[in-house]
C-alpha positions as CSV (number, residue, x, y, z in Angstrom):
1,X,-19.0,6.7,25.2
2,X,-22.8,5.7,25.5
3,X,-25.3,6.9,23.2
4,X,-27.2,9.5,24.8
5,X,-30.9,9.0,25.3
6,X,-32.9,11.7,23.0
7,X,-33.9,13.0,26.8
8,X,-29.9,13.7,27.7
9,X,-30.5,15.3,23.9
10,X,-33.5,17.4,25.2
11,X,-31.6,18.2,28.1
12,X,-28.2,19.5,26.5
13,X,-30.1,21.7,24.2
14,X,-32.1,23.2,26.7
15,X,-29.0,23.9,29.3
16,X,-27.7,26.1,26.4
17,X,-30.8,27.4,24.4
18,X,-33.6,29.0,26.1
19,X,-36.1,27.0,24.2
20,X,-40.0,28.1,23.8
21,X,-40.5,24.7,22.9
22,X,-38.2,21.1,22.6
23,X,-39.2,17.9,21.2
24,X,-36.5,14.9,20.6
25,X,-36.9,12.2,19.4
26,X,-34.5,9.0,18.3
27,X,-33.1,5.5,18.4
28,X,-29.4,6.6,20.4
29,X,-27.9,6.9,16.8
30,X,-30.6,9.2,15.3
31,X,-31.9,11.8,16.7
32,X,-35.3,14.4,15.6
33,X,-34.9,17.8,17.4
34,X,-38.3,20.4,16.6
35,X,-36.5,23.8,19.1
36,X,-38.8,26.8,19.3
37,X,-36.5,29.4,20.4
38,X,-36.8,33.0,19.8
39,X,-32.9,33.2,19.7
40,X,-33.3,32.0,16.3
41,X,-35.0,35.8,15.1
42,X,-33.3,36.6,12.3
43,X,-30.9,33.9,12.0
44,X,-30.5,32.0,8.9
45,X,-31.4,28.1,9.2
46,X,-27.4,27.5,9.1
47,X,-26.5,29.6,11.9
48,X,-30.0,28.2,13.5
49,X,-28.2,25.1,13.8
50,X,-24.7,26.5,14.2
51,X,-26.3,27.8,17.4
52,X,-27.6,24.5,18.4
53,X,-24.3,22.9,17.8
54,X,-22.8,25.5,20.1
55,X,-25.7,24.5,22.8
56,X,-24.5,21.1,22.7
57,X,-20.9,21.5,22.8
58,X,-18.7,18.9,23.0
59,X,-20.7,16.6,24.8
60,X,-22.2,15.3,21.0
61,X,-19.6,16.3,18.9
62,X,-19.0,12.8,18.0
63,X,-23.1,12.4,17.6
64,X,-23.7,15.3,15.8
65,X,-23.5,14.2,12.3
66,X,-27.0,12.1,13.3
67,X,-29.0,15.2,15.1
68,X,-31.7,16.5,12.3
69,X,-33.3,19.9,13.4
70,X,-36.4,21.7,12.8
71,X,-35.5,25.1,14.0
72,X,-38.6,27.3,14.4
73,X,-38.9,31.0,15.6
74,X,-41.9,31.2,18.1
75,X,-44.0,33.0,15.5
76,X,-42.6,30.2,12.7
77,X,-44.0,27.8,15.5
78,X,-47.5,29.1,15.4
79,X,-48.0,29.7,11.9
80,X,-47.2,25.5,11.4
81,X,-48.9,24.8,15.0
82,X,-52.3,26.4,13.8
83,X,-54.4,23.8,12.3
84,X,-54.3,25.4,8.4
85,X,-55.7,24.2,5.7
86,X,-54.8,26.0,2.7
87,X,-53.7,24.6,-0.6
C-alpha cells in the first residue's frame, strides 16, 4: 500500500469528523494532525483520539502508530490561537 500524502490524511479525517479546523502535516511515514472539532466537547484527549482513529478507519490502520494529534475544542482553539503573552 502507498503511503498516503498528509492531504489523503486531511481528507480521511475530515470525511469522518466535522472539523472547525484541519492542519496535516508529514513526510508519508509521519504525520502532524492540529483537528479543531467541537465533537471533542467533553471528551478526554484519549477518546479525542479514539474518535479520530474511528474517522480514519481502516484506511490507516497500518499508518496509525505514526499519526501525532493535537486535538483542540473550538474554544481550546482560540484560547492558543490568540496571540497571549502571559508568563
Amino acid at each position: 500500500m502507498a503511503d498516503p500524502t498528509p492531504q489523503e490524511v486531511r481528507t480521511y479525517i475530515a470525511q469522518g469528523l466535522p472539523c472547525e479546523h484541519l492542519e496535516v502535516d508529514g513526510d508519508g511515514r509521519h504525520f502532524f494532525a492540529t483537528i479543531v472539532s467541537a465533537e471533542f466537547e467533553g471528551l478526554s484527549r484519549v477518546a479525542r483520539h479514539q474518535r479520530v482513529y474511528r474517522a480514519l478507519g481502516d484506511r490507516m490502520r497500518e499508518q496509525i502508530h505514526a499519526l501525532s494529534m493535537k486535538t483542540l475544542t473550538p474554544a481550546e482553539w482560540s484560547a492558543t490561537a490568540a496571540p497571549t503573552h502571559h508568563h
